[in-house]
C-alpha positions, 0 to 999 in steps of 0.5 A: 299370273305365270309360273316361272323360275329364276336362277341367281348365281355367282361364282366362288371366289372368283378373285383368286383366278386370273382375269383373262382365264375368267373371263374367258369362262364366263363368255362361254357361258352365253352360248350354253345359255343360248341353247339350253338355259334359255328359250326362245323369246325369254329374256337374255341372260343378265350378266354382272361381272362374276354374277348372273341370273337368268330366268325361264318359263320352262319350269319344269326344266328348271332344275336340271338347268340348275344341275347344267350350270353346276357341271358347266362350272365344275367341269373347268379348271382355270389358272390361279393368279397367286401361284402357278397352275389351275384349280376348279372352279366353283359357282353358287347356286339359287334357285327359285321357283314362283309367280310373275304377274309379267315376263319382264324384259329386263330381269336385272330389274324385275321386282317379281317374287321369283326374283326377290327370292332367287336373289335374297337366297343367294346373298344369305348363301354364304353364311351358311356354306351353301352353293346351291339351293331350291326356295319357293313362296312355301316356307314348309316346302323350303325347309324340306327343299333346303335339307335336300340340298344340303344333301346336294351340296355334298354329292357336287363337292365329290364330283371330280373333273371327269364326272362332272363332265359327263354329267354336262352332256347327261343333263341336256339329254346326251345318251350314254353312246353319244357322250362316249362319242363325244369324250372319246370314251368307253361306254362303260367308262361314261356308265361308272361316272355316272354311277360315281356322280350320284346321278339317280340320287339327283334324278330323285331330287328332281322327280320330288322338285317336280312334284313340289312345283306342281303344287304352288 
């Protein structure tokens, strides 16, 4: 039995946004997913239309290929079909942590708890509002999980354009310096949007995630 994680997501009223501009947006994802999301010899990332998942053995990265996936999204504007001009997109997130008797080689039809999970966590999603979500096969740890990410929630429907951006380079390990570099930025500018993107709330979330999935 191997411990992995699962990432089931979908994105937010995906049919109030032009075709093209979508689709654009979700080509892009492959090649993040090529580099970060996803390891070397790890099954592909599963794509269906405004949906995917993807799954890693790299666990205890697990979250903040969450989080990359959060600030990948939230960084973008794209154009509405209904009305002139953009508008943020959004994406729903569940993730899922547990135990797989094999890595599967097609993760679309893997029966593996990790999957179940990840993807009936999702469908309850929204009904209860919720764009992101940790769940394991603990259910004391996933009530305590599941109010941590209430909390979550909150601070990623706060983050802005620019703040999710810098938080797109922060999580793959960009230094402040680099991703000034790269944004054209002060690095005092990228310091105050870390600040304002709640970053060391979210590092706490992560540092009691690790010490959850240590656990299982």
């Amino acid at each position: 039995m191997k411990k992995i994680a699962v990432i089931s997501a979908d994105i937010i009223n995906s049919s109030k946004f032009e075709e093209h501009a979508f689709i654009d947006t979700m080509h892009v994802l492959e090649e993040p997913a090529g580099n970060y999301l996803v390891n070397r010899g790890e099954p592909v990332l599963s794509s269906r239309g405004d949906s995917f998942q993807l799954m890693t053995t790299d666990v205890q990265k697990s979250f903040y290929k969450a989080i990359f996936l959060k600030s990948y999204f939230k960084r973008k504007q794209i154009g509405l079909k209904s009305e002139k001009g953009q508008e943020a997109i959004d994406i729903r997130i569940s993730l899922a942590v547990g135990l797989s008797k094999t890595i599967p080689e097609d993760i679309g039809k893997s029966m593996e708890e990790p999957f179940v999970l990840s993807g009936r966590a999702l469908d309850q999603m929204k009904k209860k509002k919720q764009t992101f979500i940790i769940t394991t096969s603990h259910e004391e740890y996933n009530k305590e999980l599941e109010l941590s990410c209430a909390f979550l929630d909150n601070i990623f429907d706060s983050w802005t354009l620019a703040q999710a951006e810098v938080i797109y380079y922060l999580v793959q390990g960009f230094k402040q310096t680099e991703i000034a570099s790269q944004l054209n930025l002060s690095q005092p500018s990228v310091s105050s949007r870390i600040q304002l993107a709640r970053w060391s709330l979210i590092e706490k979330m992560n540092d009691r995630f690790l010490e959850i999935i240590e656990k299982l």
